[in-house]
C-alpha positions as CSV (number, residue, x, y, z in Angstrom):
1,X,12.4,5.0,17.5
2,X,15.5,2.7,17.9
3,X,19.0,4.4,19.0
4,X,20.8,1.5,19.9
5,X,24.2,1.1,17.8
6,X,23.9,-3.1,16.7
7,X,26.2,-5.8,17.2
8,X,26.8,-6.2,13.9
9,X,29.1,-4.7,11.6
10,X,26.8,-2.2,9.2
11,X,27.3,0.5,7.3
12,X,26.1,3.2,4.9
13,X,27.6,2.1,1.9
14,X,28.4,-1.4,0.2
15,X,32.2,-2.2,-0.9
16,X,30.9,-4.1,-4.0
17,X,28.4,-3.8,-6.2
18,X,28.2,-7.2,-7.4
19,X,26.7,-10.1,-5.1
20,X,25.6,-13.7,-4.9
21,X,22.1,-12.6,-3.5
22,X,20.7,-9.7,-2.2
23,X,18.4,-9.2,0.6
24,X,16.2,-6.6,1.4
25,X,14.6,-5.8,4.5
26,X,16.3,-7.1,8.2
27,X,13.3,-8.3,10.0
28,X,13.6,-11.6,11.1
29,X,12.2,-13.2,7.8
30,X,15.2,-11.4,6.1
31,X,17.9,-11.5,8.5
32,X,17.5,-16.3,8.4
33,X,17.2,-15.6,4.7
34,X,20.4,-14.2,4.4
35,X,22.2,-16.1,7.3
36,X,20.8,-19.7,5.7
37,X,22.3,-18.4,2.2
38,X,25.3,-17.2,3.5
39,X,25.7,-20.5,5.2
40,X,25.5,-21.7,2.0
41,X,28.4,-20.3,0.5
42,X,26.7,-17.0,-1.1
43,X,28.0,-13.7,-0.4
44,X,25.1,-11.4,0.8
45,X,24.4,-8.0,0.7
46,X,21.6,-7.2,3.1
47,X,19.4,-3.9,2.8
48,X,17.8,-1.8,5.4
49,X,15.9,1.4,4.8
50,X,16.2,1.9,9.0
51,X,19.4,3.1,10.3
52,X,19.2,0.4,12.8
53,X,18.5,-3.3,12.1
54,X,16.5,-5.6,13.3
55,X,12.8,-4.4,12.2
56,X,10.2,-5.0,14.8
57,X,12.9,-6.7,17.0
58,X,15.1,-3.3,17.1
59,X,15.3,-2.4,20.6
60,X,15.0,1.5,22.6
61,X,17.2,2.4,25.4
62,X,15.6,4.7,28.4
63,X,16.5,5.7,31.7
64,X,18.3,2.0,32.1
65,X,16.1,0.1,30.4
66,X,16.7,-2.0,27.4
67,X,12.6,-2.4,25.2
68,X,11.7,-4.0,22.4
69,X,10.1,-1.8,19.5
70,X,7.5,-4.8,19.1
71,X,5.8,-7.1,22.2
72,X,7.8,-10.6,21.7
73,X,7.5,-13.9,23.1
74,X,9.1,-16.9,21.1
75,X,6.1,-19.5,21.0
76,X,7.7,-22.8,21.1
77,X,11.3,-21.6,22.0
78,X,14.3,-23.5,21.4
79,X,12.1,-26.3,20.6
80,X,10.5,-24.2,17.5
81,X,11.5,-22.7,14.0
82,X,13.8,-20.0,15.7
83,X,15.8,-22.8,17.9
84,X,16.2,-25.1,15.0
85,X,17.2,-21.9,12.8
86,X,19.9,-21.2,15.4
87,X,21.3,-25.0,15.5
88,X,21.3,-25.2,11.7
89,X,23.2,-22.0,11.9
90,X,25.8,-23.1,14.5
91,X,24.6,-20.7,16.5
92,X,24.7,-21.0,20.5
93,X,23.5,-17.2,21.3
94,X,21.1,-15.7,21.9
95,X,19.7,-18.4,24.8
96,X,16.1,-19.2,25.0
97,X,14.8,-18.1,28.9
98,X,11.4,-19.7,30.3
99,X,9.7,-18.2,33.0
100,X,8.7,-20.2,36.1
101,X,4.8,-18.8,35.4
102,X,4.8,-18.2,31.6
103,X,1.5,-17.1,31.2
104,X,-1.1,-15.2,33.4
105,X,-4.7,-14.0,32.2
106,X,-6.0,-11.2,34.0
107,X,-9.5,-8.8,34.2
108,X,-12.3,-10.7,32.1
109,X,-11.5,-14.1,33.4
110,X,-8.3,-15.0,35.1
111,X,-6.4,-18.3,34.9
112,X,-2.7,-19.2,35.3
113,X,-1.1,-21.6,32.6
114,X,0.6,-24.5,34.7
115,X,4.9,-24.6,34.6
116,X,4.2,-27.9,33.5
117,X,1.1,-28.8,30.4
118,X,0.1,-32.3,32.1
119,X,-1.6,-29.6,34.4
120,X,-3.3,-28.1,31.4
121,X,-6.6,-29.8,31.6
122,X,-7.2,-28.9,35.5
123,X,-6.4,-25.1,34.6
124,X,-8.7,-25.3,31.9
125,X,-11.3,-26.9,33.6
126,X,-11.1,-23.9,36.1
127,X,-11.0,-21.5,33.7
128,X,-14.0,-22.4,31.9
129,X,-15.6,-22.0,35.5
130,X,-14.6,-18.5,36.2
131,X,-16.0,-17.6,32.6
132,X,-19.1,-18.9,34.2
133,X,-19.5,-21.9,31.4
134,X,-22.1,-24.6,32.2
135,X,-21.0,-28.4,33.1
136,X,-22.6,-29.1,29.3
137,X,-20.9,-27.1,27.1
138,X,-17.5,-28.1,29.2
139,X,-18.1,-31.3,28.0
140,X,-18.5,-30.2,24.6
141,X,-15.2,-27.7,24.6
142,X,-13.1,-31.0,25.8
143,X,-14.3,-32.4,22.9
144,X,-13.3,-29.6,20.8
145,X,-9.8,-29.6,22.5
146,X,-9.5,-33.2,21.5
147,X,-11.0,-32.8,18.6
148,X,-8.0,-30.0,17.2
149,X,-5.1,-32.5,19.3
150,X,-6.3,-35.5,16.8
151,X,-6.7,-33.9,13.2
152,X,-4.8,-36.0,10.6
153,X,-3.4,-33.4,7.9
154,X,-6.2,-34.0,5.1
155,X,-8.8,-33.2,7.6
156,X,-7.1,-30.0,8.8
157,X,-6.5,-28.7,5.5
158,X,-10.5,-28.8,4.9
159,X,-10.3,-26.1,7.7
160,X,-8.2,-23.6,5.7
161,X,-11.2,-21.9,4.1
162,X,-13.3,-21.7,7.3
163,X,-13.1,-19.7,10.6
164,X,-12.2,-20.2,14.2
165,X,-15.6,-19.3,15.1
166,X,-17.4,-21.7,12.7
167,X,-15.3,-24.5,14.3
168,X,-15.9,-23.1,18.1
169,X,-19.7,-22.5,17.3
170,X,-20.1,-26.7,16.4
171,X,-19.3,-27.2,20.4
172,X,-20.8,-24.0,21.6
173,X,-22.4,-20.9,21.8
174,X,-21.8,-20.1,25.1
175,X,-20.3,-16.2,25.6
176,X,-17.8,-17.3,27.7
177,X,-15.8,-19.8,26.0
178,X,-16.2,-17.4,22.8
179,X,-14.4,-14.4,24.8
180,X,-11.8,-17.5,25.8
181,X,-10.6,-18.0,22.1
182,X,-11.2,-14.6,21.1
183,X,-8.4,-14.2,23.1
184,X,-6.3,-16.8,21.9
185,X,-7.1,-15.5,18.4
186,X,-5.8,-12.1,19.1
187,X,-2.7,-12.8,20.6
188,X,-1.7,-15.6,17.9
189,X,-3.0,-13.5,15.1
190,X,-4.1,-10.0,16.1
191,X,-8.0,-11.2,14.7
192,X,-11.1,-11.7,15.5
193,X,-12.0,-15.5,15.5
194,X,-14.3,-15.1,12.8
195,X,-11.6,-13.5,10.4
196,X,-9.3,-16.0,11.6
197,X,-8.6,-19.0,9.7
198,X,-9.3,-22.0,11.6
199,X,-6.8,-24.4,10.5
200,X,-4.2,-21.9,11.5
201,X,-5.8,-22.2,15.0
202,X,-5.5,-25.7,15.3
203,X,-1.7,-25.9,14.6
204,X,-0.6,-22.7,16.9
205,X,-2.3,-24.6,19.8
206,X,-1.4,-27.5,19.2
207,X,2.0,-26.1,18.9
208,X,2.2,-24.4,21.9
209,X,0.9,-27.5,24.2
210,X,3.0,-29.8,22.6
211,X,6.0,-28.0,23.0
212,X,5.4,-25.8,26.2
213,X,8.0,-23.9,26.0
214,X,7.1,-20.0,26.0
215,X,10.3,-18.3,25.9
216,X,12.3,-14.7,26.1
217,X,16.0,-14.3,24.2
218,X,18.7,-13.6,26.5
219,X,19.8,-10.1,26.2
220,X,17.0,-8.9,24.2
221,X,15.0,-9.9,21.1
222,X,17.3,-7.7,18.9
223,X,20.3,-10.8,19.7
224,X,18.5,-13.1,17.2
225,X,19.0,-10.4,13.9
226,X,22.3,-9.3,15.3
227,X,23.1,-13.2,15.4
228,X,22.1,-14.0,12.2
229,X,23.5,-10.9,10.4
230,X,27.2,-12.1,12.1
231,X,27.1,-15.1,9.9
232,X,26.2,-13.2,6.8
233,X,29.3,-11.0,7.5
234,X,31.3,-13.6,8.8
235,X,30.9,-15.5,5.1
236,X,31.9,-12.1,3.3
237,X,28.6,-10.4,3.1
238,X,27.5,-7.0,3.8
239,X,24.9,-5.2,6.0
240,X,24.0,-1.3,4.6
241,X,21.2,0.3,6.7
242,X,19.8,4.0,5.6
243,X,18.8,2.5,2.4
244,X,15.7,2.2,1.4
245,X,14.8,0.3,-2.2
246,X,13.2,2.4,-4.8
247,X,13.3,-0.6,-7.6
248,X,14.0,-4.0,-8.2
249,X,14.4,-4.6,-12.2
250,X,15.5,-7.5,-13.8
251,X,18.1,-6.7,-16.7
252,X,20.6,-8.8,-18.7
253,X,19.9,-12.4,-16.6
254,X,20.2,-10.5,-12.8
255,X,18.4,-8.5,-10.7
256,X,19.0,-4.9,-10.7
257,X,18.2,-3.5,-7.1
258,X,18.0,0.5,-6.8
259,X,18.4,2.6,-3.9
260,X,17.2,6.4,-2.7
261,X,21.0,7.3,-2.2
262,X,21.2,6.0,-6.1
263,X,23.3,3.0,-5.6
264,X,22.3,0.3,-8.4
265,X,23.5,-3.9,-6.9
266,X,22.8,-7.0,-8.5
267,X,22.9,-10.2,-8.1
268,X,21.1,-13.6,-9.4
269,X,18.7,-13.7,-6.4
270,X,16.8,-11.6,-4.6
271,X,14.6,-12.0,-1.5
272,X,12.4,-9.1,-0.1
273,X,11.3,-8.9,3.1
274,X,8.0,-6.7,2.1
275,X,4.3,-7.0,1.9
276,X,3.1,-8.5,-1.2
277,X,2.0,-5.1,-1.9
278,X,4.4,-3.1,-1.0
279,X,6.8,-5.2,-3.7
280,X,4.8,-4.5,-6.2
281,X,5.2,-0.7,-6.3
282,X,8.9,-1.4,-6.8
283,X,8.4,-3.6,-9.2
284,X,5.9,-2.2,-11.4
285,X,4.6,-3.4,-14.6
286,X,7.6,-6.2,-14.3
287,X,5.7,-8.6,-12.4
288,X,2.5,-11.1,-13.9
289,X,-1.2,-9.2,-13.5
290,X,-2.4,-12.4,-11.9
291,X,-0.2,-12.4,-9.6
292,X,-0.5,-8.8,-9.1
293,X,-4.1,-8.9,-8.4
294,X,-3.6,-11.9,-6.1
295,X,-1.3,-9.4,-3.9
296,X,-3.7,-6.8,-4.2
297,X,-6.5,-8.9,-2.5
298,X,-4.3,-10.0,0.4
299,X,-5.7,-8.7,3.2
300,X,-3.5,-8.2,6.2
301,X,-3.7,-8.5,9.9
302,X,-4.4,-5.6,12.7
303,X,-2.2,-4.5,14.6
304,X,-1.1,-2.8,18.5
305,X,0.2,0.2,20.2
306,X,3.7,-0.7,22.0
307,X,3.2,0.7,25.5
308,X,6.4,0.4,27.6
309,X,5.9,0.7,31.1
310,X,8.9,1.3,33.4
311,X,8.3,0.4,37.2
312,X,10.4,1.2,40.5
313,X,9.5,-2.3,42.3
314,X,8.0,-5.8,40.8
315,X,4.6,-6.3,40.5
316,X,4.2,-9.0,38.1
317,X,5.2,-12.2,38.8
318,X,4.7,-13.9,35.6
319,X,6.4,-13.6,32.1
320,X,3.5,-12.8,30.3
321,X,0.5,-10.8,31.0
322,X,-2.9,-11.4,28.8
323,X,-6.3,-10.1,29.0
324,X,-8.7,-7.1,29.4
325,X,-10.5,-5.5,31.4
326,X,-13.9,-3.7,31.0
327,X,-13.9,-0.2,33.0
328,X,-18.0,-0.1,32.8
329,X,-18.9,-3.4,33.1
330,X,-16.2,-5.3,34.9
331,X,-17.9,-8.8,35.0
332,X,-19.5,-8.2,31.2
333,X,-18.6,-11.1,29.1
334,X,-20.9,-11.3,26.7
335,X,-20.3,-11.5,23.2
336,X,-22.3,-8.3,22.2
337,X,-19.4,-6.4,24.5
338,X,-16.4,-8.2,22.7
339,X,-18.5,-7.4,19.0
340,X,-18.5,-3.8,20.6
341,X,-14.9,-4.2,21.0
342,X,-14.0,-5.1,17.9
343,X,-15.7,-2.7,16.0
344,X,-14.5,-0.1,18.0
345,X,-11.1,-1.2,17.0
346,X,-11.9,-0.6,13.4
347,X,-13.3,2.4,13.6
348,X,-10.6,3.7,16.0
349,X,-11.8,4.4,19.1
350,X,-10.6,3.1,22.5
351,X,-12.2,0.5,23.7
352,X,-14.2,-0.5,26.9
353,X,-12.8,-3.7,27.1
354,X,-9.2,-2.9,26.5
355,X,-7.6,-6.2,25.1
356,X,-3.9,-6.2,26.1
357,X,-0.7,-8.6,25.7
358,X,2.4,-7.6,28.1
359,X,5.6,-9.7,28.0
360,X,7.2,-8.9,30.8
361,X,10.9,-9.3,29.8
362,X,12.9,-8.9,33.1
363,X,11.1,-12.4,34.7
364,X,13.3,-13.3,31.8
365,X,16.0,-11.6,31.7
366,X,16.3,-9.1,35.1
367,X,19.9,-7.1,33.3
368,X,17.2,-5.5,30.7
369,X,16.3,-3.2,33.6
370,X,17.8,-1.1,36.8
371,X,18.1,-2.8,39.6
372,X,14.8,-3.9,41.3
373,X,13.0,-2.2,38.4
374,X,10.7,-4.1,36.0
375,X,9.5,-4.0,32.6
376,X,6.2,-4.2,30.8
377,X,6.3,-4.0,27.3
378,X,2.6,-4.2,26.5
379,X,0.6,-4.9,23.3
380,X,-2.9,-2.7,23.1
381,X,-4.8,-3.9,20.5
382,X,-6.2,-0.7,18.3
383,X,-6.8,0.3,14.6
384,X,-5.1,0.1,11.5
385,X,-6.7,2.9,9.7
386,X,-4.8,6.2,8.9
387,X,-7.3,8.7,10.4
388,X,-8.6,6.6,13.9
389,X,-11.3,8.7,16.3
390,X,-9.2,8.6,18.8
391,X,-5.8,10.0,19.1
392,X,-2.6,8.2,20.9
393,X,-2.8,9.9,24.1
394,X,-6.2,8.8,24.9
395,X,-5.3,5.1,24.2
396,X,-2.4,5.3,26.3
397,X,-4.2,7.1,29.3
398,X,-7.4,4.5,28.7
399,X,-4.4,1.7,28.0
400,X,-2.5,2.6,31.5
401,X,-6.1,2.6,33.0
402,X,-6.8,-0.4,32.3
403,X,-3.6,-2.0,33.3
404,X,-4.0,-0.4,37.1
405,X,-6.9,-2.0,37.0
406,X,-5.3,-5.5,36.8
407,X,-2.0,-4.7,38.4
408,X,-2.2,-2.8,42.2
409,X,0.2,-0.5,42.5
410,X,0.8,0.2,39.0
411,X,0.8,4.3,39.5
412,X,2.5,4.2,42.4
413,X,5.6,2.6,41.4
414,X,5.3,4.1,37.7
415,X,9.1,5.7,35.9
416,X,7.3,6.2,32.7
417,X,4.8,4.9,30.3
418,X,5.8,5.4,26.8
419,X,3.7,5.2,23.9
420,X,4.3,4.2,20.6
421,X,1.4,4.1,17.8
422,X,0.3,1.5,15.5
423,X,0.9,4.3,12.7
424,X,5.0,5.0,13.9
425,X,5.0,0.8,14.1
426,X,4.0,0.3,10.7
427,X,6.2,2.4,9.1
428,X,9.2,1.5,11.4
429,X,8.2,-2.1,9.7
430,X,8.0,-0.3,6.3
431,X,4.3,-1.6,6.0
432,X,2.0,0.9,3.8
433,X,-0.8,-1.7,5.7
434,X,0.2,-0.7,9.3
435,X,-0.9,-4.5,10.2
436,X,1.2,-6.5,12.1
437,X,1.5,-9.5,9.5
438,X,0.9,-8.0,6.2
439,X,-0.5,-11.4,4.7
440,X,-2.8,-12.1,7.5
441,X,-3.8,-16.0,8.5
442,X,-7.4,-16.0,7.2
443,X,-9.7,-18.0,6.0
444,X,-8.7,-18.4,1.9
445,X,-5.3,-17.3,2.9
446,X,-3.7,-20.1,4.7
447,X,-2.1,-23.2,3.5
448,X,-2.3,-24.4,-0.3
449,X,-3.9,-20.4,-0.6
450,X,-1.2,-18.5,0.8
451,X,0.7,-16.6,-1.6
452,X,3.8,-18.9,-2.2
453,X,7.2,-17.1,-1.9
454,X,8.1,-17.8,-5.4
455,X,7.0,-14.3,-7.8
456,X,6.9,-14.5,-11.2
457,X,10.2,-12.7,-11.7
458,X,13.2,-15.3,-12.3
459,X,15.0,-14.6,-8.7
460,X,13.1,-12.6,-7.0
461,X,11.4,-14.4,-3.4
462,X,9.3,-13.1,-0.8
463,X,10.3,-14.1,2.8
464,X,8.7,-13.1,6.2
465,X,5.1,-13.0,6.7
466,X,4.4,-11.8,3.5
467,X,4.2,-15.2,1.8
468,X,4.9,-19.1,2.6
469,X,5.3,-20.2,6.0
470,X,2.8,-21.5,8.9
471,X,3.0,-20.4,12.7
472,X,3.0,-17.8,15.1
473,X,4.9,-14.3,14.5
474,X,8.5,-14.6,14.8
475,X,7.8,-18.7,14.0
476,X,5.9,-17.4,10.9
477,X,9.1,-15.7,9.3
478,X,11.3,-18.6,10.1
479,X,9.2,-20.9,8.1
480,X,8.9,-18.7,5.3
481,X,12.8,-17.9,5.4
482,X,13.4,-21.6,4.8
483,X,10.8,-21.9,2.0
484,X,12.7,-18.4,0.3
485,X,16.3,-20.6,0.7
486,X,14.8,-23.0,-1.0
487,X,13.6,-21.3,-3.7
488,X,16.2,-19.8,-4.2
489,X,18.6,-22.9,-4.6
C-alpha cells in the first residue's frame, strides 16, 4: 500500500488536546471539510488511521512510476465541485489537465468522445450504429437524451425512487443501447442500471456534457488532500496519521474522540469521514435507533480491483480507456451476457465480459512515469463479498487478458502489472463494506432520501460519500464536505 512520505506536515501525535473541530478520516470528503473550516477560523485536528494521507487518492511509487491507490478522473474539472473548492480555498495548485482525446470506448462497441461536445450528437449517432441499434429506437434514444437535458427539478426529483433501466426501458429495449448505459452506470456509480437510481443518472450526464471538461490533477491525484491539508496547518491545525478512532462520546457539552494509541481530543464539532455504518460501531448506543436503523439499511455501492499497468512505449492515445471485452463471444451484446456479467460479479467469479475503466494518467501528466513509459491505472469491476470464487491472481491474468485484447502490444511492452484487490482497497478506505461509495446512489437513496449529514448527536456530521451530497466520486465528497461545513456553523 502507499509509501510515499506527503506534502504535508503530519505526525504521530497532536500538540494539543483541545480543538475547535475535529476531523476524522483524510479522504477527500474529510480533507475540504477540514480545509473549509479552517478557512473559517477553526483550528483543526485531522485523524487518519493510515500512516499516509490521502485515502483512495494516496499514491504508490514503483520502478519510476508515480500510481494512484484508486482509478481517478475529475468529472467536470476545474469547472466542478473540486475547482470551485480550490478557488474558495485560494488555492492555485494542483492544476486541472485535459486530454486532447478524453475518452475512448473499446471491445464491446467502440466510440471516441469528440475534444469538443457540439460533436457529441454525430459520435453518438455512430455509436448507436456500431452497437447495431435500428434507425427506430435511435430515434427514440434522441428522445431520451433530450428528454434527461430538459427536466425541470420537480420532475427529476419524481425519478429519485426509480431506476436507470425503468427510465431507458420507456425509449427502448433494444440490447444495444442497454449495454451503452450499462456502461455509463458503472463507471459513474459502480452499478448496474437497474440498482441505479435514475435521477442520479440524469444529473451526472448532464453534468458531464455541459461542462466537458474531463480532467487529471497535475502531479498526481494525492496534490488535492496534500493541498487542502496545507491550509488546515497553515490556520494552526494539525494532521496525526497512525491513528485510528476507537470512540466518539459526547461528554460535558463536547465531543470526546478516542484513539487505539489511547489519546482522548475534543472539541465542539466533529465530522467523520466513515460509512454510516461504520460510525455507528464507534458510537454505540449514543446515537437515535431510527437513525441507526436507517444506517443499517444503506446499502452501498460495488467496487474494483486497481490494476496498474507499467509499459516501455505508448500505446494509448487517449486519457481514458472504457469498455469490455468478451473472450468467448467477442461480438455478444446481448443483455443475457451483461445479466451473466453481473451476477458473476456478485458471486465472485471473473467474468467473460470483463468490464474495465483505465485512466491513463501520463496523457495527462507524462512526469508520473520514465521517460517514454506510460501508465494505465485500470479499474476491473469485481465483487464485494469477503469469500469471492475466484481469487486475485485469476482476475488479474483474465484482467490483463482482456486488456491485450483491446490494446496491441500490450505484452510486449509490459514492466509490470500490479494487482491490488477490492478486499486490500476497502480496508485501505477503512470500509467494513469494501464498496466504493459506502452510501450507494440508488433508487430510495438519492436526493430528499439520502441520509443527511446531520446525526443525531449535537456536533457530530458525516461528510464524504457517506451522507449528503450529489455527483460523481470525488464530486460526490465535495458536495457533501460543504453540506458538513454547514452544518457545522
Amino acid at each position: 500500500m502507499p509509501t510515499t512520505v506527503p506534502d504535508v506536515r503530519c505526525s504521530m501525535r497532536a500538540t494539543r488536546s483541545r480543538w475547535d473541530a475535529i476531523v476524522v478520516g483524510s479522504g477527500v470528503g474529510g480533507t475540504a471539510t477540514a480545509a473549509l473550516l479552517a478557512r473559517h477560523g477553526k483550528r483543526v485536528l485531522v485523524l487518519d488511521k493510515n500512516p499516509t494521507v490521502g485515502g483512495i487518492l494516496a499514491s504508490v511509487q514503483r520502478d519510476g512510476f508515480k500510481m494512484d491507490v484508486g482509478s481517478h478522473l475529475v468529472a467536470r474539472g476545474a469547472r466542478g465541485p473540486i475547482g470551485r473548492l480550490l478557488r474558495d480555498l485560494s488555492l492555485t495548485e494542483p492544476r486541472f489537465l485535459t486530454s486532447p482525446i478524453p475518452v475512448r470506448a473499446r471491445g464491446l462497441f467502440d466510440a471516441t468522445a469528440p475534444a469538443h461536445r457540439r460533436e457529441l450528437p454525430r459520435v453518438g449517432l455512430d455509436a448507436a450504429r456500431r452497437l447495431g441499434v435500428p434507425a427506430r429506437d435511435i430515434a427514440r434514444l434522441s428522445r431520451l437524451m433530450l428528454h434527461i437535458m430538459t427536466l425541470t427539478p420537480p420532475e427529476l426529483r419524481a425519478w429519485d425512487r426509480r431506476s436507470l433501466e425503468s427510465l431507458l426501458r420507456r425509449y427502448t429495449d433494444h440490447p444495444g443501447a442497454y449495454v451503452l448505459f450499462a456502461f455509463l452506470a458503472s463507471i459513474f456509480f459502480v452499478l448496474p442500471p437497474r440498482e441505479v437510481a435514475a435521477s442520479e443518472a440524469i444529473l451526472a450526464l448532464r453534468h458531464v456534457i455541459w461542462n466537458w471538461s474531463l480532467s487529471y490533477l497535475e502531479g498526481g491525484m494525492d496534490r488535492l488532500p496534500n493541498a487542502l491539508l496545507g491550509v488546515v496547518t497553515a490556520h494552526g491545525g494539525e494532521v496525526v496519521v497512525s491513528a485510528p478512532v476507537v470512540s466518539i462520546r459526547r461528554h460535558a457539552g463536547l465531543l470526546q474522540v478516542s484513539t487505539a494509541a489511547g489519546d482522548v481530543f475534543e472539541a465542539p464539532s466533529v465530522a467523520a469521514n466513515l460509512a454510516p455504518i461504520d460510525l455507528l460501531a464507534l458510537v454505540d448506543d449514543e446515537i437515535a435507533p431510527e437513525w441507526a436503523s436507517h444506517a443499517r439499511e444503506i446499502r452501498p455501492s460495488g467496487n474494483a480491483h486497481q490494476l496498474k499497468i507499467g509499459l516501455s512505449r505508448r500505446l494509448v492515445d487517449e486519457g481514458c480507456l472504457i469498455g469490455g471485452l468478451s473472450v468467448e463471444c467477442p461480438s455478444d451484446v446481448s443483455l443475457s451476457v451483461v445479466e451473466r456479467m453481473v451476477a458473476d460479479i456478485d458471486a465472485g467469479r471473473a467474468t467473460d465480459p470483463m468490464a474495465f475503466y483505465v485512466p491513463v494518467p501520463t496523457n495527462f501528466d507524462p512526469s508520473l512515469a520514465p521517460p517514454g513509459c506510460q501508465l494505465l491505472v485500470a479499474s476491473v469491476y469485481g465483487p464485494t463479498c469477503d469469500e469471492p470464487v475466484d481469487p486475485p491472481e485469476v482476475w488479474r491474468d483474465r484482467a490483463l487478458r482482456a486488456l491485450a485484447g483491446v490494446v496491441p502490444g500490450l505484452m510486449e511492452a509490459l514492466l509490470f502489472a500490479e494487482l491490488t484487490p477490492i478486499a486490500t482497497v476497502g480496508a485501505w478506505m477503512g470500509k467494513s463494506s469494501h464498496a466504493a461509495i459506502c452510501n450507494g446512489q440508488r433508487p430510495g437513496q438519492v436526493g430528499r432520501d439520502r441520509l443527511p449529514v446531520r446525526t443525531p448527536i449535537p456536533g457530530l456530521v458525516l461528510c464524504g460519500d457517506g451522507a449528503g451530497g450529489r455527483g460523481i466520486g470525488l464530486e460526490l465528497a465535495a458536495t457533501s464536505a460543504r453540506e458538513a461545513v454547514r452544518a457545522l456553523r
